[in-house]
C-alpha positions in Angstrom: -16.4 2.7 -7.1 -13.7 4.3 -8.2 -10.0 3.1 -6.6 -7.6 6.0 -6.5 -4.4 4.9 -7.7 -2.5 4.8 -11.3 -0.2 1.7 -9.7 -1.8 -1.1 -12.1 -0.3 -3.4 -9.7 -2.4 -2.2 -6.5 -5.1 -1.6 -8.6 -5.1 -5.2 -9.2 -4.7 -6.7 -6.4 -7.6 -4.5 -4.9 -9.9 -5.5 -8.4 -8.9 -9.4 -7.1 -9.8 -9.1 -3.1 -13.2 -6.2 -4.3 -14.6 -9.1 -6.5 -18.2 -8.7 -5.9 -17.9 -5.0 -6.5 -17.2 -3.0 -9.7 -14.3 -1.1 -9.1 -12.8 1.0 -11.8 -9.0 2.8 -11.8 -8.4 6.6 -12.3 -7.7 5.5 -16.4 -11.1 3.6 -16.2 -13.2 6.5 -15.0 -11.2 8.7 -17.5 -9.9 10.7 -14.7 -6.1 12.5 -14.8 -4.9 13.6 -11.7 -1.9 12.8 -9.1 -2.6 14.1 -5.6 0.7 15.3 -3.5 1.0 13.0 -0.7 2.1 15.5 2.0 0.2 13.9 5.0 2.1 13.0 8.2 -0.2 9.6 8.3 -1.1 7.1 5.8 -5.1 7.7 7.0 -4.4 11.7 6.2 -2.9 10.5 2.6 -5.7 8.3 2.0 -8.4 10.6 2.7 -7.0 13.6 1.2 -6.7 11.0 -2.2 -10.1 10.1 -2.0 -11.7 13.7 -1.3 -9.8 14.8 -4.4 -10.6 11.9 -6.4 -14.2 12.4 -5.3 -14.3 16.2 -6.3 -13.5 15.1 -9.8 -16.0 11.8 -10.4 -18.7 12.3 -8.1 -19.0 8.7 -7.6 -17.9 7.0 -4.6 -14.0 6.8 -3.9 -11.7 3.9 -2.4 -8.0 5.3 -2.1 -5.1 3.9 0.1 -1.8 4.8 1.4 0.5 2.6 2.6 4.3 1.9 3.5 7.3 -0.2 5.3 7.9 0.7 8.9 10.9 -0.4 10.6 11.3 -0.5 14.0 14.8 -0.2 14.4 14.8 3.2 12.2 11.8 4.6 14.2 9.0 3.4 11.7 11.0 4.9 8.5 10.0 5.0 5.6 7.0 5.1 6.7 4.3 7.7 5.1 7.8 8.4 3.1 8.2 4.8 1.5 7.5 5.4 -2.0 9.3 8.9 -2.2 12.2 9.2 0.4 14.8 9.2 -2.6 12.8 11.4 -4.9 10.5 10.8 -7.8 12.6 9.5 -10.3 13.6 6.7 -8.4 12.8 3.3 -8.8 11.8 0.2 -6.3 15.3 -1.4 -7.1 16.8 2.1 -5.9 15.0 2.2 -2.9 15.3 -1.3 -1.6 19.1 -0.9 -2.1 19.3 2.4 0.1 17.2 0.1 2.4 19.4 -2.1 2.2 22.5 -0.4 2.9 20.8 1.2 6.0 20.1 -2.3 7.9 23.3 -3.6 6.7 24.7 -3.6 10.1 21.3 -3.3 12.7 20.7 -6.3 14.2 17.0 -5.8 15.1 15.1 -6.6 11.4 11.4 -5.9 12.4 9.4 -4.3 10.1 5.7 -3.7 9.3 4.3 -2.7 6.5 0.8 -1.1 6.8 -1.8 0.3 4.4 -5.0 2.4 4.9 -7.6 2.4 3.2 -10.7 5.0 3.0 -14.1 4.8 1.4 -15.2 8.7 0.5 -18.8 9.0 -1.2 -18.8 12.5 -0.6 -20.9 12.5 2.9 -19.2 8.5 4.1 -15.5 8.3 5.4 -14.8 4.8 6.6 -12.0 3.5 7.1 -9.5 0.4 7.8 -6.0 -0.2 8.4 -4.1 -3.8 7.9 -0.7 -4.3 9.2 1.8 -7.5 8.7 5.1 -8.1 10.9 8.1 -9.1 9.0 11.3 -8.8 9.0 13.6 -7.0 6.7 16.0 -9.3 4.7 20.4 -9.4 4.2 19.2 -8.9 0.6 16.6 -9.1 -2.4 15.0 -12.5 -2.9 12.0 -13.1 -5.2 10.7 -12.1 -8.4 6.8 -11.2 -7.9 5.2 -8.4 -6.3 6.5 -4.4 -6.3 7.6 -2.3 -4.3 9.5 -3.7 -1.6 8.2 -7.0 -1.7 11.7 -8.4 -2.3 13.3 -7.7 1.0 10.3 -8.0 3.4 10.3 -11.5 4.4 7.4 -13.2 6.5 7.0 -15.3 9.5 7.3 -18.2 7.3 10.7 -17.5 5.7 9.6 -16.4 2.1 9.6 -12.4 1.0 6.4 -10.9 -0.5 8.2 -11.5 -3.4 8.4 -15.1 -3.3 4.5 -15.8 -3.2 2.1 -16.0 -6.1 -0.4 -13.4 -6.2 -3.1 -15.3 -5.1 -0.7 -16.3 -2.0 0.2 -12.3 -1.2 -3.6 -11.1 -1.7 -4.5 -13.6 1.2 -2.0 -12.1 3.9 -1.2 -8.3 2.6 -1.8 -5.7 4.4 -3.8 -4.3 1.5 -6.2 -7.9 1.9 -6.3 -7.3 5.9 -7.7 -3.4 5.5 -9.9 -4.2 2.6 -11.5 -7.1 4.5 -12.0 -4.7 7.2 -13.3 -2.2 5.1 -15.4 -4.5 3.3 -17.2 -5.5 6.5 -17.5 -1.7 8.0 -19.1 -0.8 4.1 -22.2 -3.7 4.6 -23.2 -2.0 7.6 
């Protein structure tokens, strides 16, 4: 299977909870391509990735979408989470500007959530994780991407603060792909 991303760092994390299966990235499968995410849903993002993917390879697809919704800013960033600032910014940018928007809301809530969607060409199955957290007063931690750093769990430590091996066993990448894993052995 082929998993639709050129984010080495989702890639491995997928390669790490997919163990038992062979799962190559885009660079593996010698494909180039970057497919606009202009879905309003992190399902319509993750299909329209893997149907593209699929077009290309002919060999079955796994792509995901996912994102940081927070409840006091009606779910944003949402589908948006990776792009709201443009394309030349980085995480650092972005958790700042998230950051600075929370600065003075009291309710913290967030969720982050990722789909995830098989695609053989005939197949669509798909699962969805989500984890509650909380957004922090500021960046703590030095693992993990995106905005691990200022999404901080039930137990008090960011994403950003757990080993690999910690993060892969409560992500919301490990929740879908369990799921998935378990709808693709029927």
């Amino acid at each position: 299977m082929i998993f639709a991303t050129n984010n080495k760092n989702k890639l491995a994390e997928l390669k790490e909870i997919f163990k038992e299966y062979e799962i190559k990235s885009l660079k593996e499968a010698e494909i180039s391509i970057d497919v606009v995410e202009d879905q309003d849903s992190f399902y319509g993002n993750a299909l329209k990735k893997a149907k593209e993917i699929y077009i290309k390879a002919h060999e079955p697809v796994i792509a995901d979408d996912s994102g940081l919704c927070i409840e006091a800013l009606n779910d944003w960033p949402g589908v948006m989470t990776s792009r709201f600032m443009g394309k030349d910014a980085s995480d650092s940018d972005r958790n700042n500007e998230i950051l600075s928007r929370m600065k003075n809301i009291k309710n913290k809530k967030a969720k982050v959530v990722c789909t995830l969607v098989y695609y053989d060409g005939v197949n669509i199955i798909d699962a969805t994780g989500e984890l509650l957290g909380t957004i922090t007063e500021e960046r703590r931690g030095l693992n993990g991407f995106g905005f691990d750093d200022i999404f901080e769990l039930k137990t008090g430590e960011t994403l950003a603060e757990l080993t690999s091996e910690e993060k892969n066993k409560v992500s919301a990448r490990f929740i879908a792909a369990k799921a998935l894993k378990q709808k693709l052995k029927l």
